[in-house]
N, C-alpha and C positions, 0 to 999 in steps of 0.2 A: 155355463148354466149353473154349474156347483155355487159359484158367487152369486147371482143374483137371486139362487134360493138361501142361501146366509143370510144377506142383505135384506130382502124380504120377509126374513124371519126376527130381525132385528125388529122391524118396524112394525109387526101383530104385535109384538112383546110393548114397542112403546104408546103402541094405538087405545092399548087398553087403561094407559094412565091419561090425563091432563096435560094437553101438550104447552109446552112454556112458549110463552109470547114474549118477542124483546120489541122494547117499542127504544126509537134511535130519539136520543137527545137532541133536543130542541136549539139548533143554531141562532145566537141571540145576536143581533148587528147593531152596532151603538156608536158617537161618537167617543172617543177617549180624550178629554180634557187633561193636559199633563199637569194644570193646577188641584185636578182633583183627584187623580189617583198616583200613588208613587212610579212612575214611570219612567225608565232610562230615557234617553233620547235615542240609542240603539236596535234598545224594542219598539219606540214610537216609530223610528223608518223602517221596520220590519213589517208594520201594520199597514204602511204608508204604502208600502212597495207592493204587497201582494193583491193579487187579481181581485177585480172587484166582485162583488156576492151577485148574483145572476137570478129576480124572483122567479119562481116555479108558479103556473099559470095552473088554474085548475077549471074544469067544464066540467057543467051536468053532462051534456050529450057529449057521448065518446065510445071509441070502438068496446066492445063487449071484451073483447081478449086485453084491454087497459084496465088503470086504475084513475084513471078522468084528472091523471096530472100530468102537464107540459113542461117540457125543461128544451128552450133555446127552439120550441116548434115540433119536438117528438113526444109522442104521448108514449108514457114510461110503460112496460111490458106486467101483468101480471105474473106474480113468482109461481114457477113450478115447484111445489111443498117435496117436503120429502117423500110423500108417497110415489113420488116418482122415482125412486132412486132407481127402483129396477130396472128402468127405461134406459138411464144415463151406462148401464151395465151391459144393456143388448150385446150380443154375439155380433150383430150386423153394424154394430158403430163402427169397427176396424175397416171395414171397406169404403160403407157410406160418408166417413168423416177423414179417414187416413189419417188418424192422428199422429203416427209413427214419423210421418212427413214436417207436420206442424212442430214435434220435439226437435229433430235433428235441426231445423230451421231457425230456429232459437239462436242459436251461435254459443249453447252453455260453457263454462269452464268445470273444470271439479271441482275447484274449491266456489264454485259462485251458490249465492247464497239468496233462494227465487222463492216470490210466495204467490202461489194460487188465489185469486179472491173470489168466493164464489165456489168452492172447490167439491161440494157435493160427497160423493163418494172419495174423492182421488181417484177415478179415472184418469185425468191425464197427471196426477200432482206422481200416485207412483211412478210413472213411465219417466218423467222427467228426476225425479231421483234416482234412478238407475245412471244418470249421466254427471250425477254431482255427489259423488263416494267422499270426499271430504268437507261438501258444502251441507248446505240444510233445504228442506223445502217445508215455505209455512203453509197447511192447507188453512184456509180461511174459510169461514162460513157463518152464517149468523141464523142456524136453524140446528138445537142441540142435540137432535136426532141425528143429523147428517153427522155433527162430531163424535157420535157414538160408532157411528158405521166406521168413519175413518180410526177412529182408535181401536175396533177389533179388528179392523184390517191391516194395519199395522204391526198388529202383533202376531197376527197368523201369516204374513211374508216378512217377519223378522225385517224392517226395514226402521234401523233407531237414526237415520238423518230426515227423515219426515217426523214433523210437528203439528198434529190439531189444532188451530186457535179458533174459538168461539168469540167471531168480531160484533159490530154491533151494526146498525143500520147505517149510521154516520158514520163511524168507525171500525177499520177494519183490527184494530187493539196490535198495530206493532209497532217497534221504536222508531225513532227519528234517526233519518239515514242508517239505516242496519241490512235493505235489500240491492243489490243487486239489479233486479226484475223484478216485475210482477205481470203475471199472465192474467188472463180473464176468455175465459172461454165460453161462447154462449151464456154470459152469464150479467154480462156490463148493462143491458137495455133493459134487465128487471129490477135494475139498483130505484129504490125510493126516493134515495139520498145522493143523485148522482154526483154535485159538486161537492157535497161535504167530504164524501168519500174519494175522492179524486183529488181532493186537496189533501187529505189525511196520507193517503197515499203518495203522493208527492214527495211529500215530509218525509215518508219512511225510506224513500232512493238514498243513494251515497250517489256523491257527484257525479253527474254524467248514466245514472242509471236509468235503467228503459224499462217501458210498460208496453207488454204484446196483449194488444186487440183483438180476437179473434171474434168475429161474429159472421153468420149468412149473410151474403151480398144481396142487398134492397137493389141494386141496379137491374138482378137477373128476374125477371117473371118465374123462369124453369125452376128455381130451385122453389121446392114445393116446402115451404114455413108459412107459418102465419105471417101477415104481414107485419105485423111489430116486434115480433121475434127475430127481424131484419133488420140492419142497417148499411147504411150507403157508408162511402168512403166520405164525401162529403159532410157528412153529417158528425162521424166521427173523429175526422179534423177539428169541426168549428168546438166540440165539446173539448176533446183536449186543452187546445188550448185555450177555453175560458178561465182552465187553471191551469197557464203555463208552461206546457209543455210543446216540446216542437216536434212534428212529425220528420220522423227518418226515410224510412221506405217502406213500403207497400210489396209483400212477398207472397206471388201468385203460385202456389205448391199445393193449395187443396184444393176441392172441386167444386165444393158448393160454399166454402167460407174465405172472407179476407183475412188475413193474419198483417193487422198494421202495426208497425212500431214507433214508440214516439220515445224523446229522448228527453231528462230532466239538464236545464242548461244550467 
């Protein structure tokens, strides 16, 4: 309870200012004539090679918990703002979600080097640096309140291998090949930008690096979520890999969420 009246009290403090709005750059798709711009032939089959751009469909009529845009036949989730943070803090997460389960599942190393996208508080970003003493973990987030909360809370559990970054819509702003992992927790079906950011993401694996899935099972009726706050295994498949990625396995350890993992080849 002590944390989510912190947390809470963080957010009266920034409520009373003008909240910053990031708005995600604009993906521009074009042919590349290699007579008209100076272009390797190495960068041309890099362009050649990667997955092709996927339009996002957008409808007047659509569920009210949406934003009336489709990506691959899912209509993309309204974002829980930071006024929620308190929510993400509940006392009853540790039962209801068993996170404890979802970290060990991971398969982390110490030195592995993992970034949350989506990372809210660091709910699960601290848990999972307790298991990487010489690695890093990047919270990501693209709302600069939630980087506020995670950068005082960082400092009041003394934990310096956790990093805030303030990613962008498109972009979650970390280097090319530098992670490990990247988790997403309840967090992937409110993306705007779902292939830009999956393709950005991509980028940032080192060979053979993997992305955990976690979201509530669309298969189950009982688990009581909104319904777009759900996704199927199915559905999470065919999104993966629109940009590339192969799914590994599917680890049945929490009760009401899938925890998928896919692998960069």
């Amino acid at each position: 309870m002590v944390i989510v009246q912190r947390v809470q009290s963080i957010l009266n403090w920034r409520l009373d200012r003008q909240p910053t709005r990031w708005i995600g750059l604009l993906l521009c798709l074009g042919i590349i004539w290699a007579g008209t711009i100076g272009c390797s032939a190495n960068s041309l089959a890099t362009v050649q090679s990667a997955p092709a751009a996927i339009a996002y469909e957008t409808r007047a009529v659509h569920d009210p918990d949406g934003i009336g845009k489709f990506y691959l036949g899912r209509e993309i989730a309204q974002v829980m703002g930071h006024t929620g943070a308190g929510w993400l803090e509940r006392p009853s997460r540790a039962t209801e979600e068993q996170p404890q389960k979802l970290v060990a599942a991971l398969g982390l190393k110490p030195t592995d080097v993992v970034a949350e996208i989506g990372a809210g508080t660091g709910y699960i970003s601290f848990q999972i640096a307790q298991l990487v003493p010489q690695g890093q973990v990047l919270a990501v987030d693209v709302q600069p309140e939630m980087i506020e909360i995670l950068e005082f809370l960082k400092q009041e559990r003394q934990v310096p291998q956790l990093k805030p970054i303030l990613g962008r819509e498109q972009n979650p702003q970390l280097d090319p090949a530098s992670i490990d992992l990247a988790v997403m927790v309840d967090a992937y079906h409110e993306f705007a930008y779902p292939q830009e950011m999956m393709r950005e993401i991509a980028q940032a694996l080192k060979p053979h690096g993997r992305v955990a899935l976690v979201e509530y099972r669309a298969e189950n009726p009982f688990v009581m979520i909104k319904r777009l706050h759900k996704m199927s295994q199915r559905q999470a498949k065919k999104e993966m890999q629109a940009v590339g990625l192969t799914w590994q396995e599917t680890k049945d350890v929490l009760p009401q969420q899938h925890l998928i993992l896919f692998e960069k080849n």
